[in-house]
C-alpha positions in Angstrom: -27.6 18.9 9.0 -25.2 16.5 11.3 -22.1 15.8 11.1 -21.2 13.1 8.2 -21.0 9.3 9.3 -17.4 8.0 10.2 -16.1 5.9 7.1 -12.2 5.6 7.9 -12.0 3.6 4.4 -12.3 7.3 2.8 -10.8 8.5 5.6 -7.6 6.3 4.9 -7.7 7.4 1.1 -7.9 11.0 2.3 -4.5 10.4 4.6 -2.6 8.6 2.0 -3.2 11.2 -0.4 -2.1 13.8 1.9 1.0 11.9 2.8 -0.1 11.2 6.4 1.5 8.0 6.9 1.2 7.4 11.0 -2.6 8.7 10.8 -2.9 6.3 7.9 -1.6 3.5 9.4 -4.3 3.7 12.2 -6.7 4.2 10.0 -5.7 1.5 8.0 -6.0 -0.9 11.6 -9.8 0.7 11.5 -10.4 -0.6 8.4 -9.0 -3.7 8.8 -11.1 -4.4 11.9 -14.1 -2.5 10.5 -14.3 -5.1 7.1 -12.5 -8.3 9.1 -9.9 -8.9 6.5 -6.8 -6.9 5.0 -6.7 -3.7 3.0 -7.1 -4.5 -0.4 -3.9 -4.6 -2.0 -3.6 -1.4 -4.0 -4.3 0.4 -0.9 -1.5 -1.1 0.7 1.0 -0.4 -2.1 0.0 3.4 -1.6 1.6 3.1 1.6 5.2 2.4 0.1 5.9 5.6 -1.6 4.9 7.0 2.5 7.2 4.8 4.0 10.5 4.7 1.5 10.1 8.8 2.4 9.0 9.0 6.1 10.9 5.5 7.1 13.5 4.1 4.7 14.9 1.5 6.9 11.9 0.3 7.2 11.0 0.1 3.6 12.4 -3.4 2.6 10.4 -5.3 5.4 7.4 -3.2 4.2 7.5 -3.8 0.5 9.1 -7.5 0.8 5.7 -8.0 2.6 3.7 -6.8 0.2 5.5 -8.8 -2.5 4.5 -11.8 -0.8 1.0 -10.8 -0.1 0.7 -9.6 -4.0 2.3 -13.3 -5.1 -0.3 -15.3 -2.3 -3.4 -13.0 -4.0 -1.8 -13.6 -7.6 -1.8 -17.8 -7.8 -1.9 -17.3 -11.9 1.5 -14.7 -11.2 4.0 -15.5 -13.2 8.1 -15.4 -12.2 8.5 -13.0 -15.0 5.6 -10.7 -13.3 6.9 -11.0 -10.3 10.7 -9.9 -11.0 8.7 -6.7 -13.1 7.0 -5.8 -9.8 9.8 -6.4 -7.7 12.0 -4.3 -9.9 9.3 -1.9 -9.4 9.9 -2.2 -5.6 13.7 -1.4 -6.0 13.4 1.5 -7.7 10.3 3.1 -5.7 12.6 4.9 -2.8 14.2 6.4 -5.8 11.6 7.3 -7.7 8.2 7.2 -5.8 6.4 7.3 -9.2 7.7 3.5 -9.9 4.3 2.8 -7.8 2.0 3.9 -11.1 3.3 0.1 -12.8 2.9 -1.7 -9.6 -0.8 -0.1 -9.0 -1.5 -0.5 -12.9 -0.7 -4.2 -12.6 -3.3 -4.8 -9.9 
């Protein structure tokens, strides 16, 4: 039996759920170039638990991104929604299991 065919899609769920947030950023650049369009956006949001952790200063341009990209993928969204997610935001370098409502929402 060979080795199994590279997939860096599971390959990228495999990182994230370790916590491996530089290898999963370069995977996540695989993917991206692998499927010609952006992580889906529950994949990204997995990322922000990573980065309020391994990067906090970083955190706000990370998850202000992905704000807008869930409000641009969202056009039925409403401004109610979108406080409840960005509240979910706030409070996910406090508590990283604030990303359960924003994943559940998707």
């Amino acid at each position: 039996m060979g080795p199994r065919p590279w997939k860096p899609a599971a390959e990228l769920d495999a990182a994230l759920e370790r916590g491996n947030l530089r290898f999963a950023v370069k995977l996540a650049e695989e993917v991206r170039i692998e499927q010609g369009k952006s992580i889906d956006l529950s994949i990204a949001a997995r990322f922000l638990p990573l980065i309020a952790r391994e990067s906090p200063r970083e955190f706000d341009s990370w998850a202000l991104r992905w704000l807008a990209r869930w409000i641009a993928e969202r056009p039925a969204a409403t401004i109610e929604q979108a406080a409840e997610v960005a509240g979910a935001l706030a409070d996910l370098p406090a508590e990283p299991t604030a990303i359960d409502a924003i994943l559940n929402d998707q």
